[in-house]
N, C-alpha and C positions, 0 to 999 in steps of 0.2 A: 553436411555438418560434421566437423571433425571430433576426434576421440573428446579430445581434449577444452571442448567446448559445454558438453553435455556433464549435467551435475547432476548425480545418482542420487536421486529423489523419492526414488518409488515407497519406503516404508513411510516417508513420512506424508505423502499422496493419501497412503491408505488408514493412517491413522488422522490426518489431518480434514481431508476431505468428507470423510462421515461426522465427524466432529463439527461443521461448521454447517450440513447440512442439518444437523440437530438444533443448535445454538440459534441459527440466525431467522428461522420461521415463528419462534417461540421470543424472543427479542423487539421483533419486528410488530409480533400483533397479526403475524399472518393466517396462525390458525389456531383452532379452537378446540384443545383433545378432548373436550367431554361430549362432542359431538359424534365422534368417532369410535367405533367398536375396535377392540384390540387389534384385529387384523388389519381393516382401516386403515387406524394409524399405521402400522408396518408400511403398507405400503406407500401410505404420505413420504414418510419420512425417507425410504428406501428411493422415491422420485427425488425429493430434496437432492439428497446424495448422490444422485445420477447428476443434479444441476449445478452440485458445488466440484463434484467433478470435470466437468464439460468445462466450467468457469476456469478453472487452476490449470487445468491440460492446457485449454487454448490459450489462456497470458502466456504461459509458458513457448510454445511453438511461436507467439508471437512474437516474446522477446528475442528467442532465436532467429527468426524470420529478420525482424529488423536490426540486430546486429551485426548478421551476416552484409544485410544489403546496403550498409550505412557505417563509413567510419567515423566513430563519437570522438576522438578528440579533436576533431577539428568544429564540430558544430552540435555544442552543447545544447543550445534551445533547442534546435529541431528535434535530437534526441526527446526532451521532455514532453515539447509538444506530440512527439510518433507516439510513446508511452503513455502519456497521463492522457491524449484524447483517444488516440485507433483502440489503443487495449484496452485502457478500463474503463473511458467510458463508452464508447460504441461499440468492442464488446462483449465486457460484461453487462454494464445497463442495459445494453437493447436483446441481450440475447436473454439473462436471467428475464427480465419483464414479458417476453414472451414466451417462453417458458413457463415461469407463475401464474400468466393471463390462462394457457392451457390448464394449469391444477385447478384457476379456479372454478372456470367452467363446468368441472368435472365434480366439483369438491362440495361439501356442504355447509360452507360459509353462507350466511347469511349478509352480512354487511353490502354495504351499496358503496360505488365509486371506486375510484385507486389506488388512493391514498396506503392503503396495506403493502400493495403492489410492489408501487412505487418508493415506499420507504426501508423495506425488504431489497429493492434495486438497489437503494444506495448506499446499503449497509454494505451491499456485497461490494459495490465499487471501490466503497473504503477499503474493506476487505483484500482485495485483491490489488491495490494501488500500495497495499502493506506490502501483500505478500509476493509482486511484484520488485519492488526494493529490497525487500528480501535475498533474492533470487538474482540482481544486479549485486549489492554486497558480494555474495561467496562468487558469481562469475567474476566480478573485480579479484579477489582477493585468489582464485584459481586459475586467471589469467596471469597475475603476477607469478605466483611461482611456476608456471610452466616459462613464461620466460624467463627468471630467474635461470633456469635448469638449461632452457638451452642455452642462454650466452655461457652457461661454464661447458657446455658441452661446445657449442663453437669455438671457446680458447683450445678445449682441450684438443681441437681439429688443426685450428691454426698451429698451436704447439710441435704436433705431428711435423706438420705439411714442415713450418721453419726447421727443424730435426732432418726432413727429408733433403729441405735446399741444401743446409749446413753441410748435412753429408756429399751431396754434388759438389760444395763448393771445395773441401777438404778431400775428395775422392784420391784416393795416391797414383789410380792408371789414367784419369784424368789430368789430374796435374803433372803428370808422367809425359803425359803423349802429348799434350800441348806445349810443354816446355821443351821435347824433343823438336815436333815438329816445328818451334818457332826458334830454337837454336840451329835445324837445317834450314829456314828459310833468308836467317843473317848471313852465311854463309853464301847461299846459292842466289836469293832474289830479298837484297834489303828492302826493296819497297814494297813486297808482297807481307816481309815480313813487320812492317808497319805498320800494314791493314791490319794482319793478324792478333799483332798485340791492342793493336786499339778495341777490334773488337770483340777480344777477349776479357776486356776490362769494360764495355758495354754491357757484357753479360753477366757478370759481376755485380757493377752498380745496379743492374737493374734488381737482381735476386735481394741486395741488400736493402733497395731504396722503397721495394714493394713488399717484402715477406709481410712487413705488418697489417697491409691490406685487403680487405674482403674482397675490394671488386677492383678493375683495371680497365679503363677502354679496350677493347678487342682489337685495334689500331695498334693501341702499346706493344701487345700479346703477340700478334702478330709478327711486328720488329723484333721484339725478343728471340721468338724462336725461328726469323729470317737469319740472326747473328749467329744463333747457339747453330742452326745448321751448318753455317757457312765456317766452323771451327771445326765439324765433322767432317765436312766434305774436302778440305784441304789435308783430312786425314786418311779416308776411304777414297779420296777423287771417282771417277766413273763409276765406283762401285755403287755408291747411291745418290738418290733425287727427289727434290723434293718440291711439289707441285701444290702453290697455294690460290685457290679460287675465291679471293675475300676480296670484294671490291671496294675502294678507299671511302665510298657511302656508308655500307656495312659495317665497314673496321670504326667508323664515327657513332652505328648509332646504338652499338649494342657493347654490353657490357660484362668481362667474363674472370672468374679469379684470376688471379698472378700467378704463373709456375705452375700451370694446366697443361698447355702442349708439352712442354719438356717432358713431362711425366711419360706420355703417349709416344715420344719420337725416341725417345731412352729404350722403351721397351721393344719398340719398331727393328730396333739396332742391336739390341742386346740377345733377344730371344730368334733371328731369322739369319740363313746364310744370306753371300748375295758375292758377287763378285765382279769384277771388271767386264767381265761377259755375260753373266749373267746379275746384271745389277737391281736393285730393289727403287719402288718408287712409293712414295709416302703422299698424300693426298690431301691436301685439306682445304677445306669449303664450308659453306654455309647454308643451311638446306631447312627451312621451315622450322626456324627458332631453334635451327641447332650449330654448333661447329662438328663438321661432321671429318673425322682422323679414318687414314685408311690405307690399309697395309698391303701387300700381296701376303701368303703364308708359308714362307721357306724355312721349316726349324731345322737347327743345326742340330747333326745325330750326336753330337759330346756337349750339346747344353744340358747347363743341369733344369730340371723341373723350376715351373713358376712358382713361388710362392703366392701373388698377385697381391703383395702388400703395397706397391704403388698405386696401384686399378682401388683396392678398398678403400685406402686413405683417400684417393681422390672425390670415392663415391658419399664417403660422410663429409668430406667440405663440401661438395654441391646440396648436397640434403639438409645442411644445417645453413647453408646460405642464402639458396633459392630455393627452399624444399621441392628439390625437383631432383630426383636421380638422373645420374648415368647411364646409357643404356651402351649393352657391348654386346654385337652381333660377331658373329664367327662360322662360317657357313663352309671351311677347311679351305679354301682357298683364298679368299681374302676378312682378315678382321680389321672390323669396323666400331671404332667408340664412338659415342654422338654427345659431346659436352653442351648441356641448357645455357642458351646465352640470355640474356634479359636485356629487355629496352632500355635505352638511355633517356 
C-alpha cells in the first residue's frame, strides 16, 4: 500500500468508533440498561466498541484491498457490486451478527428470536455502506490531487530533460567539431561526408520530433543513439566502441524515454580517458526488464569533478514516468546504469 493511498484517519476512528458503539445498541432495541449494574453496562458498551471498531477497520482494509486489486475505471459495477456485497454486507452483517449472537448469550436480555440481532446488523450495514462512501469520497478527491501534483512535477522533469537536449543541441564544441569534422570530410571523402551530414540531421530531428514524449519504442532509441554514436566515432575513430546487444524483438516490445542513452554515452565520453590503443568500449543490452549501459572506468587526471546533474535529471524522469528508479552500480572498474524499460 502506498504513502499516498492511506488517509489518516485515526482521531476520527477514535472518536467515531465509540460513538456508534453507543448509539446503535440503544437505536436498535438491543439492550436494556436497567437490567444492567454500572459496571455491566461499561463493559457492554466497551464490547460494542470493540465491534464498531473491528466493523470500520475491516471496510476499511477492504476498500484498500479491492482497490489495489481492481482498476475501477474501467468496470464500475463490479466495483459496486465488490463494495456494497463483500464489505458491507458479508462483512459487516455477518461479522457484527456474530459478534451480537456472542453478547447475547452472555448478556441478560430476556427477549426470544433475532429480530434485535438482526436489525442492530443492518443498521450497522447502512452504517458502514455510509461510511464506506465516505472514505471513497476523500480517496477520490486524494487521488486527484496527488495526480494533480505529479503531472506538474512530470512537466517540470520533461522541462529539465528539453533544457538538457536544447543544450546538446546548441552545445558550441559540438557544433564546433561536427562542423569541423564535416568540413574535413567535403574535402578529403564527399561521400563519407554525406553520411555524415544526413546523419547529423537524423539526430536533430530525432531530439526535436520526440522532446515532447514520455515514452519511445526502444527500437527508436536505440537508432538514435546508433546515429549520435556513429558522429563520435568519425570523431575519436578507434579510440572508442560501442557494443549494442538489443535484439530487433526487444527493440519492438519495450518501451523507454526519448534522450536516455545519450545521457549515459555523453557521460561515458566526457568523464573517462581512452585512446587509439588503449580505446574504451560502451555496452549496451537488455537484461531482465532492464537496458543495461556499461562502461570500463578510465578517469582522466585533468577532469573536472561530476556534478551528476545529467544521472539526477534522468533519475526524476524515470520516477515520475514508470516510478521506477535508476539504478547505477560502480564497483571502480567498470560503471554500470540499468534504465527500467516497460512492456509495449
Amino acid at each position: 500500500m502506498n504513502r499516498e493511498e492511506i488517509i489518516q484517519d485515526r482521531k476520527v476512528k477514535l472518536v467515531g468508533a465509540p460513538l456508534l458503539g453507543i448509539l446503535i445498541p440503544n437505536i436498535a432495541g438491543l439492550i436494556n440498561n436497567s437490567l444492567y449494574s454500572p459496571g455491566e453496562l461499561v463493559i457492554c458498551y466497551v464490547y460494542f466498541m470493540c465491534i464498531a471498531f473491528v466493523i470500520w477497520q475491516g471496510n476499511v482494509w477492504l476498500m484498500y484491498f479491492i482497490r489495489k486489486k481492481y482498476e475501477w475505471r474501467y468496470n464500475l459495477y463490479y466495483k459496486i457490486i465488490l463494495f456494497l456485497f463483500l464489505a458491507n454486507i458479508c462483512y459487516s452483517g455477518l461479522l457484527s451478527g456474530l459478534l451480537l449472537y456472542i453478547w447475547k448469550i452472555f448478556s441478560k436480555e430476556i427477549y426470544t428470536g433475532w429480530w434485535p440481532i438482526i436489525n442492530t446488523s443492518l443498521i450497522i450495514i447502512v452504517a458502514s455502506s455510509f461510511i464506506t462512501n465516505i472514505y471513497e469520497i476523500i480517496y477520490l478527491n486524494n487521488e486527484r490531487e496527488y495526480n494533480l501534483t505529479r503531472a506538474e512535477q512530470l512537466n517540470i522533469a520533461k522541462a529539465q530533460a528539453e533544457l538538457e537536449a536544447l543544450k546538446n543541441q546548441i552545445d558550441p564544441h559540438f557544433i564546433f567539431n561536427s562542423l569541423n569534422t564535416l568540413s574535413f570530410l567535403i574535402t578529403r571523402d564527399p561521400q563519407s561526408a554525406r553520411l555524415y551530414n544526413d546523419t547529423l540531421a537524423k539526430v536533430y530531428r530525432y531530439i526535436l520530433g520526440n522532446k515532447d514524449k514520455d515514452l519511445v519504442l526502444l527500437r527508436e532509441e536505440v537508432e538514435f543513439i546508433s546515429n549520435y554514436f556513429y558522429l563520435l566515432k568519425i570523431r575519436f575513430s578507434e579510440a572508442i566502441n560501442m557494443e549494442i546487444e538489443i535484439t530487433d524483438l526487444a527493440a519492438e516490445d519495450f518501451l523507454i524515454p526519448p534522450i536516455s542513452l545519450q545521457t549515459l554515452v555523453e557521460n561515458a565520453i566526457k568523464h573517462n580517458e581512452f585512446t587509439d590503443n588503449n580505446p574504451m568500449t560502451i555496452n549496451v543490452s537488455v537484461f531482465s526488464g532492464y537496458v543495461v549501459i556499461k562502461n570500463p572506468i578510465k578517469p582522466k587526471n585533468y577532469g573536472a569533478p561530476t556534478s551528476k546533474i545529467g544521472l539526477n535529471n534522468l533519475d526524476n524522469r524515470y520516477r515520475l514516468i514508470t516510478k521506477r528508479n535508476i539504478i547505477i552500480e560502480n564497483n571502480f572498474k567498470f560503471f554500470t546504469v540499468k534504465l527500467p524499460i516497460l512492456k509495449f
